[in-house]
C-alpha positions in Angstrom: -107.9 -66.5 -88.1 -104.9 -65.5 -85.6 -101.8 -64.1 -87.2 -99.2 -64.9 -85.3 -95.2 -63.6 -84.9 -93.0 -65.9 -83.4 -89.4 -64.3 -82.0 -86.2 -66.1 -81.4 -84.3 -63.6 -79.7 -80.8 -63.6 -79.9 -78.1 -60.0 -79.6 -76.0 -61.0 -83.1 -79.2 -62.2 -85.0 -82.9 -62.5 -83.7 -85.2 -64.5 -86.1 -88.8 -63.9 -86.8 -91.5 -65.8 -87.9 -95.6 -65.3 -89.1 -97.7 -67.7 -89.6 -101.8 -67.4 -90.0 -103.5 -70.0 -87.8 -107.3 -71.0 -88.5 -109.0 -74.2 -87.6 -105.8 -76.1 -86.5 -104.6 -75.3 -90.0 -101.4 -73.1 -90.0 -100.1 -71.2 -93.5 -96.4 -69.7 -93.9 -96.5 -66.0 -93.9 -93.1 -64.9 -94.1 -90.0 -65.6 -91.9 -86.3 -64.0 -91.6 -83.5 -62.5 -89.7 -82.5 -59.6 -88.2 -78.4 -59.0 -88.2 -76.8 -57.1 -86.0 -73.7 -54.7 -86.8 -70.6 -56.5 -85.0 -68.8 -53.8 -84.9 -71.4 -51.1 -83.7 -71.8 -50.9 -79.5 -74.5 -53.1 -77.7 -77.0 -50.5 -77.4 -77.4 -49.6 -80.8 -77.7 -53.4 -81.9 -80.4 -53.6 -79.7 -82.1 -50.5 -81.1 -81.6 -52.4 -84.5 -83.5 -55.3 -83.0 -85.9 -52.9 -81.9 -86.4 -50.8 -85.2 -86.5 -54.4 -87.6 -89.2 -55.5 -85.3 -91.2 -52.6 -85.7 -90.7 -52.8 -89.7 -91.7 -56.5 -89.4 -94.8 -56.0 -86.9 -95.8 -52.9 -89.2 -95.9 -54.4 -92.6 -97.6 -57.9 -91.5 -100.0 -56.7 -88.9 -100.0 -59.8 -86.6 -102.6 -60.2 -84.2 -100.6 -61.4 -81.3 -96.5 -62.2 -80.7 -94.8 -65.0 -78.6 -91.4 -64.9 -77.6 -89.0 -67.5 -76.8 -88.2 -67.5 -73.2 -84.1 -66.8 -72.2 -82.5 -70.2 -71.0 -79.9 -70.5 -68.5 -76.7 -69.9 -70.2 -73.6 -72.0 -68.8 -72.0 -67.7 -69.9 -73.5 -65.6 -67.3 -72.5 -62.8 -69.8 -74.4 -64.4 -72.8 -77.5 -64.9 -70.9 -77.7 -61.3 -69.7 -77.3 -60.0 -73.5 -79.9 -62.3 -74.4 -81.8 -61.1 -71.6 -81.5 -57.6 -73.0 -82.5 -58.7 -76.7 -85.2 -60.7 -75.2 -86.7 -57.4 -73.8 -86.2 -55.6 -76.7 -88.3 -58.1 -78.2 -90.9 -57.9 -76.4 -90.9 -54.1 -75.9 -90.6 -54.0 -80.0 -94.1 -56.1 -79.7 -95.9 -54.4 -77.0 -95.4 -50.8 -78.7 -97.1 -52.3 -81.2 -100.2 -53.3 -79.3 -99.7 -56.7 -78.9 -100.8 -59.4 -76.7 -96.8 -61.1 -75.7 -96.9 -64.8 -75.0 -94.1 -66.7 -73.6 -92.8 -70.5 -74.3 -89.6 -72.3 -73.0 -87.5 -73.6 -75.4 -88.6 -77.3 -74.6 -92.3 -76.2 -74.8 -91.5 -75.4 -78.5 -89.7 -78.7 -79.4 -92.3 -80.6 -77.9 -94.9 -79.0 -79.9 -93.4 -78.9 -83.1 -91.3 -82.1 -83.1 -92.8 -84.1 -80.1 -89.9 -84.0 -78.2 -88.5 -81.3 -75.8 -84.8 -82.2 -76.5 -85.1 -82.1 -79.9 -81.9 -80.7 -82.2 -82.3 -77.4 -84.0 -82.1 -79.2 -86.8 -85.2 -82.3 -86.3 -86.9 -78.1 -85.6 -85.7 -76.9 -88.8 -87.1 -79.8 -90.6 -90.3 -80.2 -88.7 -90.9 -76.3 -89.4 -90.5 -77.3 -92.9 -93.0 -79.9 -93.1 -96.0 -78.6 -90.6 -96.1 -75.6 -92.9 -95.3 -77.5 -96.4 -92.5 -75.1 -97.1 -90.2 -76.0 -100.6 -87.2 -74.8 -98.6 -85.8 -75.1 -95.4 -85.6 -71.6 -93.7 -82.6 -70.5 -91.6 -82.2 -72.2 -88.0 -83.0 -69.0 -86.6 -85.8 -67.9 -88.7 -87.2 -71.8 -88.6 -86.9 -71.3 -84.7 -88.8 -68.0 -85.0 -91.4 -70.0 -87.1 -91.4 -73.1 -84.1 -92.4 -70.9 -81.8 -94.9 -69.2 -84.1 -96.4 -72.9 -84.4 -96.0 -73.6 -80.6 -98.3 -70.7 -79.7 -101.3 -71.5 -83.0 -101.2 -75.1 -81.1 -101.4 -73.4 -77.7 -104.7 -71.6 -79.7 -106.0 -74.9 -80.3 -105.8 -76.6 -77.3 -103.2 -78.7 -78.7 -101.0 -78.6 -75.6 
């Protein structure tokens, strides 16, 4: 069994997913956000990424983490903070002694909706279903979960 943390970066709210994958049969650990204080400076939000990572890797244990890669932005700006929340992401992860794996954003549709242009919504819904969830989880904790899902199929030589 591989349990698995998926992480949707983002520098207001990053999302975070687990999921335990066995067999090509995945099970719903826990998912959520982590807000950002708007009106603190972008350094300490990113320590807040940092430090609710830790508390999330700490308390589940996963076994390995993959990470959303940063698209291209049409907001240079946006993309670099992302960037930044990206790495913090990842750093949160490897501190932790785990294995970082990274997926493109169409990698993850295709492998949890079967199409790379999929809306974040057709994810949302998808991430409900694939892990027989009662409710639908947030955008960006269901994006979390996607790529969470993305990497257990990666496992099993799905894609």
């Amino acid at each position: 069994m591989a349990r698995i943390l998926g992480i949707d970066p983002g520098s207001r709210i990053t999302g975070y997913g687990i999921v335990d994958s066995r067999g090509g049969i995945m099970d719903f650990v826990v998912c959520g956000v982590i807000r950002t204080s708007a009106t603190q400076s972008f350094a300490y939000r990113l320590n807040e990424i940092f430090e609710g990572l830790n508390e999330v890797i700490q308390t589940h244990q996963p076994a390995v983490a993959a990470v959303e890669e940063v698209f291209l932005a049409t907001n240079p700006r946006s993309a670099l903070k992302l960037g930044h929340a990206r790495g913090v992401a990842v750093v949160a992860a490897m501190q932790n002694g785990l294995a970082v794996h990274d997926y493109s954003a169409r990698a993850i549709k295709r492998a949890v909706v079967g199409y790379g242009q999929a809306t974040k919504e057709q994810v949302q819904h998808m991430v409900q279903v694939l892990l027989r969830l009662t409710g639908k989880p947030s955008v960006d904790a269901a994006d979390a979960l996607a790529v969470a899902i993305c990497h257990a199929n990666h496992l099993q030589g799905v894609l």
